[in-house]
Steps between C-alpha positions, in 0.01 A plus 500: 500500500619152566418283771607141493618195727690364233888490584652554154244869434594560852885496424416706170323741692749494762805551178265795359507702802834542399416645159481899528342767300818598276326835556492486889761259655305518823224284400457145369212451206313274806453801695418711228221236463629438204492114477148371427560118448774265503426122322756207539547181261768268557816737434320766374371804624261766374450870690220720417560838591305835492656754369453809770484764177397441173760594232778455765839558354641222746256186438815322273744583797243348752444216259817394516600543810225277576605271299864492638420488892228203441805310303726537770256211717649169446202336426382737211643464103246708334312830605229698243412842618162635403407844563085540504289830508161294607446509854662859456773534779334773766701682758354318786683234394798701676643256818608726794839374481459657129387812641773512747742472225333736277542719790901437526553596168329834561188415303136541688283178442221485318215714603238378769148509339278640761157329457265750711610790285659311161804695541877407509740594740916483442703556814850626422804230523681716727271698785203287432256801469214497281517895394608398173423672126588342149775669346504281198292228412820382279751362671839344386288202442136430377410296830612827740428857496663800697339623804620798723436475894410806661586411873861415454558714102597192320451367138434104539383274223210313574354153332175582261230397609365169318172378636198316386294756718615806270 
């Protein structure tokens, strides 16, 4: 994830928090963890993202939307988007502020690897509990699966989980 003192990635940064999943309107790509580098020369600007999925349907849509919200900075005339697979985008990478919005949209966040017992624990957008079962490990997308909560009897979908520990 990017971490810099430099003003112009800071204002990109700032710009691509604006940039949603066209999947999720709730969440930018930067708290998806999305955004893995941004480099700056002269007018142009380069962002390196992670795709959260492989195969997703929506990397062209993300591309360009990119693309448009970095052009809108004054001092910006050109913008590349890469998409790389190498570090492989993990669901830690998940800000809180993503999670919160994951939430809003009805969506549980990505699982919490327990370390002690290598399980994975889901808690269910809308009562929080943990009594949870896998309905259907296919969602309506490849990155989320349905998931059926026990406590309050409702279907949720929940984000795979994508980790370098599995």
């Amino acid at each position: 994830m990017v971490l810099s003192t430099n003003p112009k990635v800071e204002s990109v940064l700032e710009i691509l928090g604006n940039v949603k999943d066209p999947e999720i309107d709730t969440v930018s790509i930067v708290d998806l963890g999305m955004v893995e580098k941004i480099e700056t020369e002269n007018k142009h600007v380069t962002v390196i993202l992670l795709p959260t999925f492989l195969g997703c349907p929506a990397l062209e849509i993300i591309r360009e939307n990119t693309r448009k919200a970095v052009l809108e900075l004054p001092e910006v005339d050109e913008v590349t988007v890469d998409f790389i697979y190498s570090p492989p985008w993990t669901s830690d990478r998940v800000t809180e502020q993503g999670r919160a919005g994951l939430k809003e949209f009805g969506i549980a966040a990505p699982p919490r690897h327990i370390e002690e017992d290598g399980s994975w624990h889901v808690d269910c957008p809308y009562c929080e509990s943990t009594y949870v079962t896998m309905d259907n490990i296919f969602g309506p997308t490849a990155c989320r699966s349905i998931l059926y909560c026990k406590s309050c009897k409702t279907p949720f979908e929940a984000m795979k989980p994508v980790s370098t520990l599995m």
